[in-house]
C-alpha positions in Angstrom: 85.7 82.3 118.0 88.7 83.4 115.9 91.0 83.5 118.3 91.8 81.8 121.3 92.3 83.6 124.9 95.6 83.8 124.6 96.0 84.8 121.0 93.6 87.6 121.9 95.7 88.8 125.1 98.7 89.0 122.6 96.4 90.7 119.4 95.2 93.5 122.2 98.8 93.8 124.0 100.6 94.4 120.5 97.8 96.9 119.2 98.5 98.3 122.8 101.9 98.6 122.3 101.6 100.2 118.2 98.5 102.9 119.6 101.0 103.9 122.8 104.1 104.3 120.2 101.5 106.3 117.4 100.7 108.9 120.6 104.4 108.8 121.4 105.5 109.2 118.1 103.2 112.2 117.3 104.1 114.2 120.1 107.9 113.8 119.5 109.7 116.9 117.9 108.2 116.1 114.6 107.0 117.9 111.6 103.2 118.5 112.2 103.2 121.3 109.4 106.0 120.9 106.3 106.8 123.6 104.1 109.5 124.0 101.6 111.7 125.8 103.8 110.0 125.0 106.9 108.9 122.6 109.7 106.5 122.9 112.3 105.7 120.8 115.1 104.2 121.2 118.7 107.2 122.5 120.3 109.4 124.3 117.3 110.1 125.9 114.5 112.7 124.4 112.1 113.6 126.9 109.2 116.1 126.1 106.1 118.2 129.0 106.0 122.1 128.9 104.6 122.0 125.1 103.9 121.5 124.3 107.6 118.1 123.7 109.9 118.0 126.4 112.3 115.7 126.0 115.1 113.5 128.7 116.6 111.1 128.6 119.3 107.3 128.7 118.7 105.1 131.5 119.7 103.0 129.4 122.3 99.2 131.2 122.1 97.1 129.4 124.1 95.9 126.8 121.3 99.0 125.4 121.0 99.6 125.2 124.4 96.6 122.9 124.9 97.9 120.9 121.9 100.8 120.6 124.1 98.7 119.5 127.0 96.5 117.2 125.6 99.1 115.2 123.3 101.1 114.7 126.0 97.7 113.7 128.6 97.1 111.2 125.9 100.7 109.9 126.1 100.6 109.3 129.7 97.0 108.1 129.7 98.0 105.4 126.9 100.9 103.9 128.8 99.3 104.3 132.1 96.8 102.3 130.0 99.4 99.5 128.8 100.6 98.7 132.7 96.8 98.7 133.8 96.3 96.5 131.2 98.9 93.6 132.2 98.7 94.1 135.6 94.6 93.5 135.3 95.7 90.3 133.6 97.2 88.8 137.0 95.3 90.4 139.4 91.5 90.8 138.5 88.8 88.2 138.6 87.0 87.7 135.4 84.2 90.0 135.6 85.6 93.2 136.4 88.9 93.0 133.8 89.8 95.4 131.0 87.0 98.2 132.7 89.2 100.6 134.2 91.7 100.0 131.2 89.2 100.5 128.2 88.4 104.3 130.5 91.8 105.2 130.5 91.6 104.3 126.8 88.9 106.8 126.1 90.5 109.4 127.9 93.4 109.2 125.6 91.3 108.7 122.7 89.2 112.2 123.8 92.7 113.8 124.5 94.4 112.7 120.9 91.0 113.9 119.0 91.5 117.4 120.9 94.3 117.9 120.3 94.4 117.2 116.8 91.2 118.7 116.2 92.1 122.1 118.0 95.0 122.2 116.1 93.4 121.6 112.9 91.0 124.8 113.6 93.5 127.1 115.0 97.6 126.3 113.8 100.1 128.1 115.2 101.0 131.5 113.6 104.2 130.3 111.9 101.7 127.9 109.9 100.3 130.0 108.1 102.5 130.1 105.0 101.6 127.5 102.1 102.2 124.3 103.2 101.1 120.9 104.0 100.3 118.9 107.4 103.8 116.9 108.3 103.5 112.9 109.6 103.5 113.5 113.4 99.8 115.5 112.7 98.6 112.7 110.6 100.1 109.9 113.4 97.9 111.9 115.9 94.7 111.1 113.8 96.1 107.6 113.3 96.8 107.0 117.2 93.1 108.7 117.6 91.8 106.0 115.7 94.1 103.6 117.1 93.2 104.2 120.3 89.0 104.8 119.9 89.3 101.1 118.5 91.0 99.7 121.9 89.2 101.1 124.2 85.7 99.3 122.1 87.9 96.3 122.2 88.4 96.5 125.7 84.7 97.2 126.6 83.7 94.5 124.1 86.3 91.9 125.9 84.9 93.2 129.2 81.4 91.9 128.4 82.5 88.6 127.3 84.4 87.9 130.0 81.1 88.0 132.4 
């Protein structure tokens, strides 16, 4: 093979790592719809008034509150990913490593892809002025990928570790 055992337990614990800080990194207070004036993300509204970025509050409608959900189910499944991940390293015979992870890695993969999905069908109100999607929306498609490419790796591992 390409890599050894252990230069595949580092390649899979790094990508880990970069997909859990992509979920983390979308869901931060970050710009998931940019116009000239204003900024958009999951949990407010930045607008450029006077020379200064005044922040108000988001209407929350019931899409963007399962945005809200979902990103943030996909952050906790991710991570919660990452320590089941190491801890199967130590603990689990060879057979039956990296199942349980590569689950909770399709979880947040099916989380990230609602989220981002739903809120590319329904934005928020404030979005609906002339603009463009900001970097935290395209890191949610990014981790989505990210993370629908771990969990095959883990499944794949999984098999040829039997």
């Amino acid at each position: 093979t390409f890599y050894g055992k252990n230069q595949t337990k580092y390649f899979v614990t790094c990508f880990d790592i970069l997909d859990t800080c992509c979920s983390h990194l979308a869901v931060c207070p970050q710009a998931w719809w940019v116009t000239d004036t204003v900024s958009t993300d999951l949990w407010g509204r930045w607008e450029w008034k006077d020379s200064n970025w005044n922040y108000t509050s988001v209407i929350n409608p019931e899409d963007l509150q399962a945005v809200q959900a979902t990103s943030v189910l996909a952050c906790v499944f991710a991570v919660l990913s990452l320590f089941v991940f190491v801890a199967q390293l130590f603990t689990l015979p060879k057979g039956q490593r990296f199942t349980f992870t590569g689950i909770l890695q399709l979880i947040a993969c099916l989380c990230v892809m609602i989220a981002a999905s739903v809120y590319t069908a329904k934005p928020p109100p404030s979005s609906q002025e002339e603009g463009r999607y900001g970097h935290s929306y395209v890191l949610a498609w990014i981790s989505f990928v990210l993370t629908f490419i771990l969990a095959v790796t883990y499944l794949i591992l999984r098999k040829k570790s039997e």
